[in-house]
Each structure stands twice: as C-alpha cells, then as structure tokens.
ROKE-33174 format. One record per residue (C-alpha): residue number from 1; x, y, z. Coordinates in steps of 0.5 Angstrom, whole numbers, plus 500, padded with zeros to 3 digits. Layout:
residues N
NODE	NUM	X	Y	Z
...
end
This chain:
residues 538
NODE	1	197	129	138
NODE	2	191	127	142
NODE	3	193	118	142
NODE	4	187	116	147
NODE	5	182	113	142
NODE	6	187	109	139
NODE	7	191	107	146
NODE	8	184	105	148
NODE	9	184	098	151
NODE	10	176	098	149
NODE	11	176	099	142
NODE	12	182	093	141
NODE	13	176	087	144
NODE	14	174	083	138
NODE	15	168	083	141
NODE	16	166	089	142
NODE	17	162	091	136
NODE	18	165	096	132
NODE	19	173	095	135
NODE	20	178	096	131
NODE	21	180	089	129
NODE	22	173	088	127
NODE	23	175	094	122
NODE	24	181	092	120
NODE	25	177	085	119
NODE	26	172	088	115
NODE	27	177	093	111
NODE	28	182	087	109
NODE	29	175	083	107
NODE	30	174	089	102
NODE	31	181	090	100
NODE	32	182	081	099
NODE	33	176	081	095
NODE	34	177	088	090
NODE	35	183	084	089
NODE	36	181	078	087
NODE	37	176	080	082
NODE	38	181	085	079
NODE	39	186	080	078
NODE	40	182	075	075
NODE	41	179	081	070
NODE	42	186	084	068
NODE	43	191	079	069
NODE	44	188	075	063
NODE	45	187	081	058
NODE	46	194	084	060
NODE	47	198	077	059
NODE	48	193	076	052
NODE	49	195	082	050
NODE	50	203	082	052
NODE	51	203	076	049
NODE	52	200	077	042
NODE	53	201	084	041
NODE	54	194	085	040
NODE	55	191	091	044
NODE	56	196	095	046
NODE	57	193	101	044
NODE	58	187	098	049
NODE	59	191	096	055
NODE	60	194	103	055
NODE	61	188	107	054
NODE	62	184	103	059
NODE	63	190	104	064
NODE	64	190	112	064
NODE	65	182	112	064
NODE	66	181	108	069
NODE	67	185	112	074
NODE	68	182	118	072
NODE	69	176	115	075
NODE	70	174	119	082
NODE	71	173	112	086
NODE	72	168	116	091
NODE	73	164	120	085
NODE	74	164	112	082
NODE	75	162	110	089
NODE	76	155	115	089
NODE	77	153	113	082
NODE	78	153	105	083
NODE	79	149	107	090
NODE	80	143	110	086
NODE	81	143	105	081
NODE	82	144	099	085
NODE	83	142	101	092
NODE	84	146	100	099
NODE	85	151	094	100
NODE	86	158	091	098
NODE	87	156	091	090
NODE	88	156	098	089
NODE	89	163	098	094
NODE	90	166	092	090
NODE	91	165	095	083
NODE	92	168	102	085
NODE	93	175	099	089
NODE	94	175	094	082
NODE	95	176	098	078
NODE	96	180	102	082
NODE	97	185	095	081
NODE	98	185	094	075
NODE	99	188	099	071
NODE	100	195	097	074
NODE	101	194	090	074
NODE	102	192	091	067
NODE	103	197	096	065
NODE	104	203	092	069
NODE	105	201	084	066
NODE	106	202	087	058
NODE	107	208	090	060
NODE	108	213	085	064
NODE	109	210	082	058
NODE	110	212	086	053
NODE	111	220	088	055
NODE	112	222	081	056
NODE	113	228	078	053
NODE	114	225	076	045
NODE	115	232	071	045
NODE	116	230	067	051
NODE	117	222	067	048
NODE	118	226	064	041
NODE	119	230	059	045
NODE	120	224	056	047
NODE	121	220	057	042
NODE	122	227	053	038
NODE	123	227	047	043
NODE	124	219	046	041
NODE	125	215	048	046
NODE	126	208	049	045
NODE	127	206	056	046
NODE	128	202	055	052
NODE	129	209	052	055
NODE	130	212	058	052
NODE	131	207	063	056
NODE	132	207	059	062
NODE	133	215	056	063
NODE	134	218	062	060
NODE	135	215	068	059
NODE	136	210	069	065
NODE	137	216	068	071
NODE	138	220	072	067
NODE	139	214	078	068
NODE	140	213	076	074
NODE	141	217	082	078
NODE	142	213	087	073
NODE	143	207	084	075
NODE	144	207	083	082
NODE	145	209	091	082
NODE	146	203	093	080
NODE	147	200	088	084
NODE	148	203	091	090
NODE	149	201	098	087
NODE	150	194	096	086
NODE	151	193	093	094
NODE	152	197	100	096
NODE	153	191	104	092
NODE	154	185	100	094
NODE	155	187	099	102
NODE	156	187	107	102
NODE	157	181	108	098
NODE	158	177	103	102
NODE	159	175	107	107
NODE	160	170	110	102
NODE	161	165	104	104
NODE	162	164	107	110
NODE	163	161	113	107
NODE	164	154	108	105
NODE	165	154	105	111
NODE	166	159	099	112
NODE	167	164	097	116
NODE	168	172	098	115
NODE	169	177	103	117
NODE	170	173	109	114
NODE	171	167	108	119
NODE	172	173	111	125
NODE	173	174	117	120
NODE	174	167	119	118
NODE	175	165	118	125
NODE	176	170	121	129
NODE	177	168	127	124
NODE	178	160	127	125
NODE	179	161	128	132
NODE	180	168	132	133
NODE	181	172	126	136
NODE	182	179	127	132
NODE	183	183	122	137
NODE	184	178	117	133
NODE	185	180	120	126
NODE	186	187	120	127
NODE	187	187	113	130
NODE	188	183	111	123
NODE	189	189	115	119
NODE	190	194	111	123
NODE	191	192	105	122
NODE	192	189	105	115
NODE	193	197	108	114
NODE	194	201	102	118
NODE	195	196	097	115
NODE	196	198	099	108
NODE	197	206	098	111
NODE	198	204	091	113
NODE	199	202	089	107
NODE	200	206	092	102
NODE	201	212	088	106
NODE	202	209	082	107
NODE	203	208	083	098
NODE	204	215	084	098
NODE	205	216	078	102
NODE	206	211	075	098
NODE	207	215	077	091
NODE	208	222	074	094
NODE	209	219	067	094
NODE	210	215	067	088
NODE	211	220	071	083
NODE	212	225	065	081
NODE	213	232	068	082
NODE	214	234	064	076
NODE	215	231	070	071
NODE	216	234	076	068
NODE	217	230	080	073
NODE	218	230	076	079
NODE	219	238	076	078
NODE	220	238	084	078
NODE	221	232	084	084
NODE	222	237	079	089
NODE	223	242	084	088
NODE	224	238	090	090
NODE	225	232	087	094
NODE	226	234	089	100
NODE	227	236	097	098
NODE	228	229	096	094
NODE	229	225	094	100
NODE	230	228	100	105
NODE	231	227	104	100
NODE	232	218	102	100
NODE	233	217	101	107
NODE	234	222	108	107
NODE	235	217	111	103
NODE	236	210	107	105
NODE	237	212	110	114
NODE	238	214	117	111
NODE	239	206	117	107
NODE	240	203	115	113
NODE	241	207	120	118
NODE	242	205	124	114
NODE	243	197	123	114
NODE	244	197	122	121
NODE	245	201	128	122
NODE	246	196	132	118
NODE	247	190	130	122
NODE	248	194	131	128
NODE	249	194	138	127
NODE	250	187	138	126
NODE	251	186	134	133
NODE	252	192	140	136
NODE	253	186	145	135
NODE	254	179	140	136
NODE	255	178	143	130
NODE	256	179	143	123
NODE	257	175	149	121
NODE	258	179	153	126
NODE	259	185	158	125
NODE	260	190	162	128
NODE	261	187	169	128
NODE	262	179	166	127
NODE	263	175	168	121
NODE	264	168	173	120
NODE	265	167	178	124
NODE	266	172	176	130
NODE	267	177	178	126
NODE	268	175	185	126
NODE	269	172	185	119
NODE	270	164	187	118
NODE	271	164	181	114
NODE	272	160	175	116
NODE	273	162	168	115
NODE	274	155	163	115
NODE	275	155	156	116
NODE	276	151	151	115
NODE	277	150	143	116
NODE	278	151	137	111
NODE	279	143	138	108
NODE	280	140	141	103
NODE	281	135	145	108
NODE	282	140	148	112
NODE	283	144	150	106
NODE	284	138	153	104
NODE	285	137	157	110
NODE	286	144	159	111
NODE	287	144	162	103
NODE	288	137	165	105
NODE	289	140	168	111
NODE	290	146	171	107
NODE	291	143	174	100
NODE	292	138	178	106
NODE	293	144	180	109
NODE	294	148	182	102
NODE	295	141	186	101
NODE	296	143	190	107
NODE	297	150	192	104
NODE	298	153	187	109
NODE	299	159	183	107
NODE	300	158	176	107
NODE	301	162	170	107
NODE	302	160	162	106
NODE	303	162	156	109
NODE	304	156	151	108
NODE	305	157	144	109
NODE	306	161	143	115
NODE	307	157	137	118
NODE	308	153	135	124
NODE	309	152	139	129
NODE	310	158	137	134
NODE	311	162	139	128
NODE	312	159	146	126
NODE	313	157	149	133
NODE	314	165	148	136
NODE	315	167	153	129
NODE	316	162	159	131
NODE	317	166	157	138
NODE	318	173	158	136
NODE	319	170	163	130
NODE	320	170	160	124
NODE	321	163	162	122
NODE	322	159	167	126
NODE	323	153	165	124
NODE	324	148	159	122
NODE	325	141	156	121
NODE	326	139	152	128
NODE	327	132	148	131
NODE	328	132	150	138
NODE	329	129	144	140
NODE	330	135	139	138
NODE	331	140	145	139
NODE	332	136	145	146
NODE	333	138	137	147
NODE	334	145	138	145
NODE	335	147	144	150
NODE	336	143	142	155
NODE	337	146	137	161
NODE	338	142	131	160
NODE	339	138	134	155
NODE	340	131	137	155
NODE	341	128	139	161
NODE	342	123	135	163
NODE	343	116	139	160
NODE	344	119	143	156
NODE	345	116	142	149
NODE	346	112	148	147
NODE	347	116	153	142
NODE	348	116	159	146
NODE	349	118	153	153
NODE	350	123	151	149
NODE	351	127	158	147
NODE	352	126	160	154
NODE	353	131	154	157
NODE	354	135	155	150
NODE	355	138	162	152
NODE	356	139	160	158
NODE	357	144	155	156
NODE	358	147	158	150
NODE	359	155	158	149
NODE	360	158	165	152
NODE	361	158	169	145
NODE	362	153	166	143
NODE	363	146	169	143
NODE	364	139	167	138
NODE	365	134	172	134
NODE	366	127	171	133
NODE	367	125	164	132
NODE	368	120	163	126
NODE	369	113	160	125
NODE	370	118	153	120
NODE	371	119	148	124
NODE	372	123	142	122
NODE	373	122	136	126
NODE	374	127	129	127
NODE	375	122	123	125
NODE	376	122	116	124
NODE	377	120	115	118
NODE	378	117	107	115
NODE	379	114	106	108
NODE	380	106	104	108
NODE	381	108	097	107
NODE	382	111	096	113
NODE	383	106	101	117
NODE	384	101	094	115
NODE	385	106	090	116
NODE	386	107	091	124
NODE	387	101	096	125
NODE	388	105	102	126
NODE	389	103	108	128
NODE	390	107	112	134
NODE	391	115	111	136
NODE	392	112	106	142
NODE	393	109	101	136
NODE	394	116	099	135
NODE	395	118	097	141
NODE	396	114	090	140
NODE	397	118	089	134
NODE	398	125	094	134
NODE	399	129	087	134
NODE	400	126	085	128
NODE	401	129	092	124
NODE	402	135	096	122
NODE	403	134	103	122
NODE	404	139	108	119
NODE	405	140	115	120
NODE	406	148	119	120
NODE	407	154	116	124
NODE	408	152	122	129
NODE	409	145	118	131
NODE	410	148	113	135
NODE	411	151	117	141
NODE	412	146	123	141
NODE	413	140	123	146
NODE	414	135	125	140
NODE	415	138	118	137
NODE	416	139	111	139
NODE	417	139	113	146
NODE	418	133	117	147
NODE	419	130	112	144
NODE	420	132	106	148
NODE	421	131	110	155
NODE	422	124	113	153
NODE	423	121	108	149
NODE	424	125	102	151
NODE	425	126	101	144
NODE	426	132	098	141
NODE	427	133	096	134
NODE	428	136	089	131
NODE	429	142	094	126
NODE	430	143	101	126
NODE	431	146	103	120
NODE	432	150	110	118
NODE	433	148	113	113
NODE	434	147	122	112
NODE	435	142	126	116
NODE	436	135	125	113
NODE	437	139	125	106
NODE	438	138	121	100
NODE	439	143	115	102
NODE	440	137	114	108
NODE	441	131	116	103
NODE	442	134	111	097
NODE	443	135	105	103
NODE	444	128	106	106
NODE	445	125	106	099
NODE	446	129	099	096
NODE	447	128	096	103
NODE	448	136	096	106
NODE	449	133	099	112
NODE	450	126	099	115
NODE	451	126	104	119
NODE	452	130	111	117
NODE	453	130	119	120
NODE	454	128	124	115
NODE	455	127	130	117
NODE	456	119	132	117
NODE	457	119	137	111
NODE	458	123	133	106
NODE	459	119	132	099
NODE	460	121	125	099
NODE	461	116	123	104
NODE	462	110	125	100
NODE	463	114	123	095
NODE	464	114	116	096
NODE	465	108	116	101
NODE	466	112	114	107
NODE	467	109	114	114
NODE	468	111	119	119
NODE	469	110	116	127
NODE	470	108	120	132
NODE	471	112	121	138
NODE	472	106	122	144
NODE	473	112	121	149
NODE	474	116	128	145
NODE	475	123	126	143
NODE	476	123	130	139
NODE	477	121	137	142
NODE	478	119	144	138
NODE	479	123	144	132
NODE	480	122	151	130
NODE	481	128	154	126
NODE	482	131	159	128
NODE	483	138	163	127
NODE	484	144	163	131
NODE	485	149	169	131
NODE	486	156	170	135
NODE	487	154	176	139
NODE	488	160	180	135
NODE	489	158	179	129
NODE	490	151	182	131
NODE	491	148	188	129
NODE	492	142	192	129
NODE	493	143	191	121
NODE	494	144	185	121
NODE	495	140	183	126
NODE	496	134	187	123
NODE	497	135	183	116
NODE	498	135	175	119
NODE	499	129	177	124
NODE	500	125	179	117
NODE	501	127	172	114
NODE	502	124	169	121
NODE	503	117	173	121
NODE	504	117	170	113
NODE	505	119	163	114
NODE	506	114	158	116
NODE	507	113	150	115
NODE	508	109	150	109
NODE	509	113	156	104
NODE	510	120	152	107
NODE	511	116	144	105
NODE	512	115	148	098
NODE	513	121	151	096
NODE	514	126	145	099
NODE	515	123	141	094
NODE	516	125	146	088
NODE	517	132	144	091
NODE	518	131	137	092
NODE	519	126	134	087
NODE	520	127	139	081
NODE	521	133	140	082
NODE	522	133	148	082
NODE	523	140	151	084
NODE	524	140	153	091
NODE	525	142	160	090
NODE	526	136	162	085
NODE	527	131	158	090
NODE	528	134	163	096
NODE	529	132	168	090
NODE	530	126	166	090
NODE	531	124	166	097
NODE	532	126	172	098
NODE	533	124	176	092
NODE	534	118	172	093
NODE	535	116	175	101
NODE	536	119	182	099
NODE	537	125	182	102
NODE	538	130	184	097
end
C-alpha cells in the first residue's frame, strides 16, 4: 500500500494550490450547501404531509425515484444544459439529499404516539403549537437519521464535481488516474472515507444534544445511544477500509487494468486485446484496427476507453492489451527524457527518435499519412479580442485567461509546462476538464474557459468556427497516427492487416468519418464499417 501521497508534508499546506485541506474545504463547502438546499425543499413537504396525511403516496414515491437517480448521469445532463460551474453540481447532489430528508421528515411524522398529539390537542394548543412543541421533538430522532443518511450519501458523491472541472476530493481521484499515480487516489479514497466518519459523529454528537431525552424515542436512544453510536463508526471505519483497501490493490500493482497471468497474446493465445484512450478518435481507431484484424480470421478482444496515455501505455507493459492507436509525436514527448530532441518535428524525424525510445516488447508499424495534432483552440471573438494568431500572441495576455484541457494537462511537457518553458506563457486558471471532449468544447462555446486544447480534426472546430493558433515554435511536433503493438502479439497477419488501415488513413477520410461519430451521432462500430468497406479492406 503505497502512502506517499497522503503522508506528503506538501500537499498538507493551505497555501499550496490544490492541497488536501483546500480539497477538503471545497468538498465540505459542496457537501454544507446540498445540504441546505435539501433540507429547505424537503423538510417542509415531509412535515406537511406527515402532519396532515395528505401526500403519502407522493412522499414514498418520490423517495425511491429519487434514489433511482444516477447522480453522475444527472450530473452530465445539467452540464450540457447549463454549462460548467456549481449549478449543475448543486442540483445533482440536492436531489440526491432529499429523498431521505423527505421520506424521514413524513415518517417521524407519522408513527408518533397519536395519544400524546390528543393531549395536546386536549390542553388547547394551537395547531401550530401542536407541530411545533409536540409533534416535531417527538420525530426529531427519525428525522435526524435521514439527515445523517443523507450527509453520508452527498459526502461520497461529491467527488463527482471534479469530473466537470471543479475542485473537492474528487480531483485527487480522477487526477491520480489520468496520470497513473495510485498513491494520489488512494489518498483521495482515504480521506474521502475518514471525513465521511467525521461527520457522521460529529451528527450523532449533534443528534444527542438536540433530541430531547424527555420524549419517548429520546428515552429509548439514551438507553441505547452508545451500542447505536459504536455500532456506526463500526460500520462507517469497516466501508471506508474497505475502499481504501480495494484501491490499495490497485496501487499493489501501479495498475488496475493488470492481472496475474496478463491478458491478450502474452498469455499464449492468438487472441489480440485492443485498447484505446478516453476519446472518440482513438475509440475509432482502436475499432477500425480490430474489425481489420477480425477480417484477417484474427481473434480480437477490446479494451477502449482506458484514460490518458500515462494510463494505457503501463497496461500494454504489464500486457493488459497489446495494442493500440498512438501519434509519435506525443508519444515521442512522453518516452523521451526531457522530451522531444531539439529539431526533431518532421514526421519521418520523429518516427526515427521514436523507435529508438520504445518500451522493451514494444515495437510500432507503419505510420499513416493522418495526423491529429494537439492545439490551442479560442473562439473568433476572442482571436479580435486579443489579436490572436500563434501560441506566442498569448504570452502578453495569458494571466488575463483560464484555459481548460484534461487533468493530465498540468504535469505534461506538451501542456502546461511546454507552454511556460517554450513561450513564456502561463495562464490566469487552469481548468480540468476531458482531452479535446465535449466538457472542453461546451466550456469554450459558452465562455467558461478562453482557451481550450482540441485536437485539430474535431468537427466542432468548424463546427463552431473556432481559431486554431499556430505554433511557430513547434510544441506540438508531427502527429501522425500510428499503431503500437506488443511484439508478441505481432504478426505478419496481423501486421499486414494494421500496415493497410495506415497506408489507407489520412487527415482528411479520418476529419470526415470522426464527424459521423461525433456530430451525427452514428455508432462507432458502423462507422469503423464503413471506413473499411469504403477503402476496401474488408
């Protein structure tokens, strides 16, 4: 179990951008205002309708359809309707908290002694007095169990912020994984587990001073608070060991896509496994690549998906896969030590410096005449606004922009740190967001970042008519597309089969065929299909 991360003096300083205590700060402040905006929606609709018996059918109802929910699915869906920011966070965590607010407000309501609400009502209090003085202390403890249920729910979920670009104890999660640092997520899981303990106590703690023991249910919780109170932290330690436990079998092995005996043809099989990254093209690619080889009577199994490349390229090593779609130039940048050599940009200098870096096991074919290029991307409206034509025209006015790409950005040489020690240029924010995706695309288009890294044959670049900045310093070297292989999982089949989806693929067929995937929303294994029926390889 791999500690470092979360025993790290460093990420403990509060005035360190991105430490833990300014995670935990920002979760909290995620957590309090769900919290409030929940409460505040469903504790008067559950006292409303525990009182007067009107509703039931609502309050149960809404209950379970409320927990049906998926809060990440719900979380996707307020993004592309509102755009980035807290609103779409806040609605998908308070709908997650209402449910047992709502559900537990109308049933401590409800299974009250009626003969104590009678002897109030006998002694001539008001209604009003009646829910207040009686009726409300006496479901107190019904109530402040769905309040502790409901802080438990939003604490773990609201690590989902981070997956649209803000900040809370998600970002040491989904960071750690875009560049393959499992200590960083098994802090993120530790800490999200203790503060979850934390605050259930300190709610019990809570739920002891405000329940009055005088009542019924505060009579029988005096006798058996403490049992009650062991048996919850028992409960909240064991769930959060457990988490931490399971992704500490994951930092065992630096990977979680790894097993014991490998996987694809390094288990002896003549069956391929094909990966991919967290984008459309590459998904494209990588399915391309596998009905060429299905054509070819090779077995082939797929593995898309995986994340950025700090990610997938550790599961060819280990042999999770054995092959996938890469560009030599970023994969140059990534294996090379400081990165690409000084006057290297052409495609073939770049494939000759490549193969002299590749993993042991690793080998590439033929590279294709498709190039898919990192850029920086403005919209026209900024492009007057600052006069923006190269990446060096940003350097006057970067601390004035927030620019936004995928978590992996801020430790890459061909993201934030290129930029600052080629160009000068560091920018005002940096916002995490997906590799060239739609979070980027839709946060550029609404004027939630000014700056944004698409990949240069995205549609939604004429789509949108955005401006592509030139790199006269090349940053950026050749991007051409190229396939990289285990060497035992190659073949003069299957090598055969991938050199003729290469010799077939070029910048504009791929520009075309990505827009069937992602502006008319075709299937990604028809337009694989099509590609390859098309250009007469299948």
């Amino acid at each position: 179990m791999n500690l470092s991360y979360l025993f790290d003096a460093a990420h403990w300083s509060l005035s360190t951008d991105g430490s833990i205590p300014q995670l935990i700060l920002s979760h909290l402040w995620y957590v309090v205002l769900a919290l409030i905006i929940g409460t505040v929606i469903a504790l008067p609709v559950g006292l409303y309708i525990g009182h007067t018996g009107r509703g039931s059918f609502l309050a149960i109802n809404a209950g379970n359809a409320g927990r049906s929910l998926p809060t990440l699915g719900l979380l996707m869906l307020m993004v592309t309707l509102l755009g980035l920011g807290l609103t779409p966070v806040l609605i998908a965590l308070t709908v997650l908290v209402i449910p047992p607010i709502l559900t537990s407000a109308y049933a401590g309501m409800r299974t009250l002694d009626r003969r104590v609400v009678d002897a109030a009502r006998g002694m001539g209090m008001r209604p009003s007095q009646v829910l207040l003085r009686v009726e409300l202390p006496m479901a107190l403890p019904v109530m402040m169990s769905g309040f502790r249920s409901a802080a438990l729910q939003v604490v773990a979920t609201a690590t989902v912020a981070a997956a649209v670009g803000l900040n809370g104890l998600g970002r040491l999660l989904i960071d750690g994984l875009a560049v393959n640092d499992y200590s960083r997520v098994l802090a993120g899981a530790i800490v999200v587990a203790v503060l979850a303990v934390v605050l259930d106590l300190i709610l019990a703690l809570a739920q002891r001073w405000i329940v009055s023991p005088a009542c019924p249910a505060g009579s029988a919780r005096k006798k058996r608070s403490t049992p009650m109170l062991r048996t919850r932290f028992a409960g909240a330690l064991a769930a959060g060991v457990t988490l931490a436990l399971t992704l500490s079998a994951c930092g065992a092995n630096d990977d979680p896509l790894s097993n014991d005996a490998g996987a694809g043809s390094s288990t002896g099989t003549s069956t391929v496994t094909i990966g991919s990254a967290n984008f459309a093209e590459s998904e494209l690619l990588g399915e391309i690549y596998a009905q060429a080889l299905e054509a070819k009577q090779v077995q082939v199994k797929r593995q898309f998906n995986i994340g950025a490349r700090e990610l997938y390229l550790k599961a060819l090593q280990d042999g999770s896969i054995d092959l996938l779609p890469e560009y030599n130039g970023a994969l140059l940048s990534a294996l090379a030590k400081g990165g690409a050599p000084e006057g290297v940009s052409s495609p073939d200098q770049v494939l000759t410096e490549l193969k002299k870096v590749l993993p042991a096991g690793t080998a590439v074919l033929e590279q294709s005449a498709a190039e898919d290029k990192d850029t920086l991307t403005v919209t026209s409206e900024t492009a007057t606004k600052y006069n923006l034509k190269t990446i060096e025209d940003l350097k006057p006015v970067a601390d004035k922009l927030t620019i936004g790409a995928g978590p992996e950005w801020q430790e890459r040489y061909q993201g934030l740190k290129g930029l600052e020690s080629l160009y000068g240029i560091k920018f005002k924010t940096f916002k995490p967001l997906d590799a060239g995706g739609p979070l980027t695309v839709n946060a550029l288009v609404k004027g939630q970042i000014d700056v944004g890294n698409i990949f240069s044959t995205d549609s939604s670049i004429a789509t949108n008519k955005f401006v592509v900045l030139d790199d006269p310093k090349n940053l950026y070297l050749a991007e051409n597309i190229i396939p990289l292989i285990r060497t035992t999982a190659n073949n003069p089949t299957v090598s055969g089969a991938l050199n003729a989806v290469s010799a077939k693929l070029t910048t504009e067929n791929l520009t075309t065929y990505l827009a069937k995937v992602q502006v008319d929303k075709q299937d990604t294994a028809a337009v694989a299909k099509a590609f390859l029926t098309e250009n007469g390889l299948v």
